[in-house]
N, C-alpha and C positions, 0 to 999 in steps of 0.2 A: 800617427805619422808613418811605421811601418807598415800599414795598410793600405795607407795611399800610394805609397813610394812601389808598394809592390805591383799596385792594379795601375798607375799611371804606367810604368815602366810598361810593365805588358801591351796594355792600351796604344804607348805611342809606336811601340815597333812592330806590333800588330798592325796597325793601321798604314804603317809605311808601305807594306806590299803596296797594296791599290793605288798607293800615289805613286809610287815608282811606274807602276802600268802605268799611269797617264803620262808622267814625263819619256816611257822609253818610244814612245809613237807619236813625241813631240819633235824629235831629233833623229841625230843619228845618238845610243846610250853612249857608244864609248865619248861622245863629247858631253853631256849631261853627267855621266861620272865623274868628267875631269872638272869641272865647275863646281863640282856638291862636294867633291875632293877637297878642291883648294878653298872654299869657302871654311869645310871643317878643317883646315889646317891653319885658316887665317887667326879661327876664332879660337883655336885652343895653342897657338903661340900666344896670341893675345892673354890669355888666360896664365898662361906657362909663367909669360914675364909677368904678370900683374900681381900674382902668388908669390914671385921670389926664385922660381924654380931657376936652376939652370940647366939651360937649355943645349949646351953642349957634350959631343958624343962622343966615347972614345972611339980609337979607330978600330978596335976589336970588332965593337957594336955596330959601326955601320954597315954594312954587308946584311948583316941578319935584320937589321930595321929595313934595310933598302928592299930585302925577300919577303919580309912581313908586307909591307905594303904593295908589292906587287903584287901579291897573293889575296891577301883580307881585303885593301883596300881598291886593287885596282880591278885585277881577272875574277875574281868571285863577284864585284857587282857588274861587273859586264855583264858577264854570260847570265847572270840574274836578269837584267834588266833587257835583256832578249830574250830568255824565256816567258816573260810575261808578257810580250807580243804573240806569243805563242797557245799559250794556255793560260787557265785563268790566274790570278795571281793567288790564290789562297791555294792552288794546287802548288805552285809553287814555291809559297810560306812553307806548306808543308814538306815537301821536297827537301828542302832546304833546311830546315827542321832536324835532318839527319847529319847536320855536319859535326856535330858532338860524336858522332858513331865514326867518321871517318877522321875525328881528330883523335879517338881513341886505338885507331885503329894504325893511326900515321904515329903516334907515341909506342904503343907496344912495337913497331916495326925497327924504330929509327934509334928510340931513346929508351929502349929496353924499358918501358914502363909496363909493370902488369896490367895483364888483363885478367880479371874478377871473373866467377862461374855469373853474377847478378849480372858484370858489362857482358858478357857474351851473351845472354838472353837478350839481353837490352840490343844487343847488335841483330842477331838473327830477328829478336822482334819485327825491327826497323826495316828491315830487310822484305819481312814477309807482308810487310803492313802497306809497304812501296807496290809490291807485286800486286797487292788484295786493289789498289785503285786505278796503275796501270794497263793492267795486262787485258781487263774487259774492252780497253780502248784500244789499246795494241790489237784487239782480235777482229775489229771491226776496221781496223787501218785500211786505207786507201789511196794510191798515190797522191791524191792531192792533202792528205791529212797533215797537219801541223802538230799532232800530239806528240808524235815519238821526238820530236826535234825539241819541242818544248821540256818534255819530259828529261830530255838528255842534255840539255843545257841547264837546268835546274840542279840535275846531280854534280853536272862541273863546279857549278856555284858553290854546292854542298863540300864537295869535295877541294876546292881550293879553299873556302872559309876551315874546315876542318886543319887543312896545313898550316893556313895563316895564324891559324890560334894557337898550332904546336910551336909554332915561330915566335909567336908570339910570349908564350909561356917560358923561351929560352930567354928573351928579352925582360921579361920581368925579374926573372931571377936573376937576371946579372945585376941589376940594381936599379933601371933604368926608370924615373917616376912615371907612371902611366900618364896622366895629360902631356909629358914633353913627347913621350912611344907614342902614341894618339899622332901630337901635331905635326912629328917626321915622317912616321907613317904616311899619314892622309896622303900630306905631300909627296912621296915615291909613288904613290897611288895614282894622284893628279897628272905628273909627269908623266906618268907609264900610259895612261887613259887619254892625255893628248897627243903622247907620240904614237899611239897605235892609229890614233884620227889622220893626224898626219900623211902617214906612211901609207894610210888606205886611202888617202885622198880624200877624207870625209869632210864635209863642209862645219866651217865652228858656226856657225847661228845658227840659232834655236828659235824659236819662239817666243817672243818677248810680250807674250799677254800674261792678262793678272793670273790667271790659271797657272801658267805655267812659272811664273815668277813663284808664286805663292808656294808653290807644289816647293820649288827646288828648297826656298829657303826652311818651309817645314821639314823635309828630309835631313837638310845640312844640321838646320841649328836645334828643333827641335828632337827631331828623329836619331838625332847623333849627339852633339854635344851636351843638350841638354840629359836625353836619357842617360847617356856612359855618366854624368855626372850624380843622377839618381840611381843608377844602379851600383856603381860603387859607392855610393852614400849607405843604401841597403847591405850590402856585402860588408861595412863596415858594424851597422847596428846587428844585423841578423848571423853575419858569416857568409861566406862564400858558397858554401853546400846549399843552405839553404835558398838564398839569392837568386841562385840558377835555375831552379824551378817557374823563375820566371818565364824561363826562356822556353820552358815545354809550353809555357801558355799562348806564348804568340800566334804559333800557327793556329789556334781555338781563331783567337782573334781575327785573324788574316779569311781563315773560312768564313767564319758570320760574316764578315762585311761585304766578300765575295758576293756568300748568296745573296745578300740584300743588294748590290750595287752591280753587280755581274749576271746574276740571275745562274750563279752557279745551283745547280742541283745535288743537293745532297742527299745523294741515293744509296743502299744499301752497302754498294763497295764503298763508296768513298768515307761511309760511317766507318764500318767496319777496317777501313786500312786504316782511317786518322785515328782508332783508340789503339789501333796497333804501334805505330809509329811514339804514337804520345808515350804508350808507355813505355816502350824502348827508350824512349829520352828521358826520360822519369828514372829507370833503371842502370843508364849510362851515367846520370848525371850523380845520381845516390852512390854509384859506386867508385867516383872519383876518388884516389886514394891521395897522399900524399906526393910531391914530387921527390926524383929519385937524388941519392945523397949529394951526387956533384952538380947538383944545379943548386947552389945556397946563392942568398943575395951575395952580389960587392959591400963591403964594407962601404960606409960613408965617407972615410977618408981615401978610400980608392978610386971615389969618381971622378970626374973630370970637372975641373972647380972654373 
């Protein structure tokens, strides 16, 4: 069972890149986010109540939920789901890939959490492993080229999923159960993903063939709900350290399907930056330490009942 739960887990968030390319050039993404949002918000309230949880927040917590979700769940798949109109998507799995280096990197800044001699390889790894795939494209750039845009909307993805998680890890520790943090989130996300459509005059329809129907609800329910629900099932059997190694696997994943369904070429940089980058995340993620003393859970008589 630990074997499956670990290669399925990989499998379906690996695979999610490619399907995000197809739904972000089915729309406009910031309205495809708001949809896959609120579907994953539907189904893990649904879930919340059906469990017993309760679902209500203190008002401490809301603010940093409301941040969480703008960040993890709203602005990191945006700008995700534009860069893979951009470039292919397994460059951008991997890209993205790096948000463990910028959530460690948003912890030592913010929440005075150490940084390890092992995370700072793992950081500089990542760094130079980015450069090793980039920069041969960057040197061929030409005004009409879409790499550098692609490239730098990927690292904001990176870079907002990195804070969403530090946000995220503030949230956990105050007490808050993860499926209820999940279905509030989503939903800040959803809001946030339709008031930007809104505000930019973006049209809400989409596409309503079996493609793209199909697409959304495997992203929402299987690529989300279902996985966070095996991965924390993993993290419960295995532990949390080990568990996360999942997550260096993905981008493997996101590349193979690339080259096979993309026709990406995997050529000598982009070898040589993704063992770079992997093992930077391999390295950040082993070196995770403990959280620092004044983030302990709430007590269970202090949540909101």
């Amino acid at each position: 069972m630990r074997a499956f739960l670990f290669a399925a887990t990989a499998l379906f968030w690996g695979s999610s890149a490619i399907v995000t390319g197809q739904q972000a050039i089915s729309g406009a993404p910031e309205v495809s986010v708001g949809y896959r949002m609120a579907l994953v918000s539907l189904v893990m309230f649904t879930w919340s109540v059906a469990s017993g949880q309760k679902i209500a927040l203190r008002h401490t917590d809301r603010p940093w939920v409301v941040l969480q979700g703008v960040l993890f769940f709203g602005l990191a798949f945006i700008t995700f789901y534009h860069s893979t109109t951009l470039i292919s998507s397994g460059i951008a799995a991997l890209i993205l890939s790096t948000s463990s280096l910028f959530a460690a990197l948003v912890g030592w800044l913010f929440l005075s959490m150490p940084v390890s001699a092992r995370m700072l390889v793992g950081i500089l790894s990542g760094i130079a492993g980015l450069a090793v795939i980039a920069l041969p494209q960057l040197a061929i750039l030409s005004s009409g080229s879409q790499t550098i845009g692609g490239v730098t909307l990927a690292l904001a993805a990176a870079a907002c999923t990195g804070c969403g998680t530090v946000v995220a890890m503030r949230n956990q520790h105050a007490g808050i159960p993860i499926v209820v943090l999940i279905s509030w989130a989503a939903l800040c996300g959803a809001l946030f993903s339709f008031a930007l459509a809104l505000f930019g005059d973006m049209s809400f329809q989409v596409d309503v063939s079996v493609t793209y129907l199909a697409g959304l609800a495997y992203l929402a329910i299987i690529a989300s709900c279902v996985t966070f629900f095996m991965y924390f099932s993993l993290v419960q059997r295995i532990g949390a350290a080990s568990a996360s190694y999942t997550l260096a696997l993905v981008p493997v994943v996101a590349l193979l399907l690339s080259a096979v369904f993309e026709n990406l070429t995997i050529d000598a940089y982009v070898l040589t930056g993704s063992m770079a980058v992997l093992m930077g995340n391999i390295l950040v993620l082993s070196a995770q330490g403990k959280p620092p003393v004044d983030m302990k859970p709430v007590p269970a008589k202090d949540r909101p009942q």
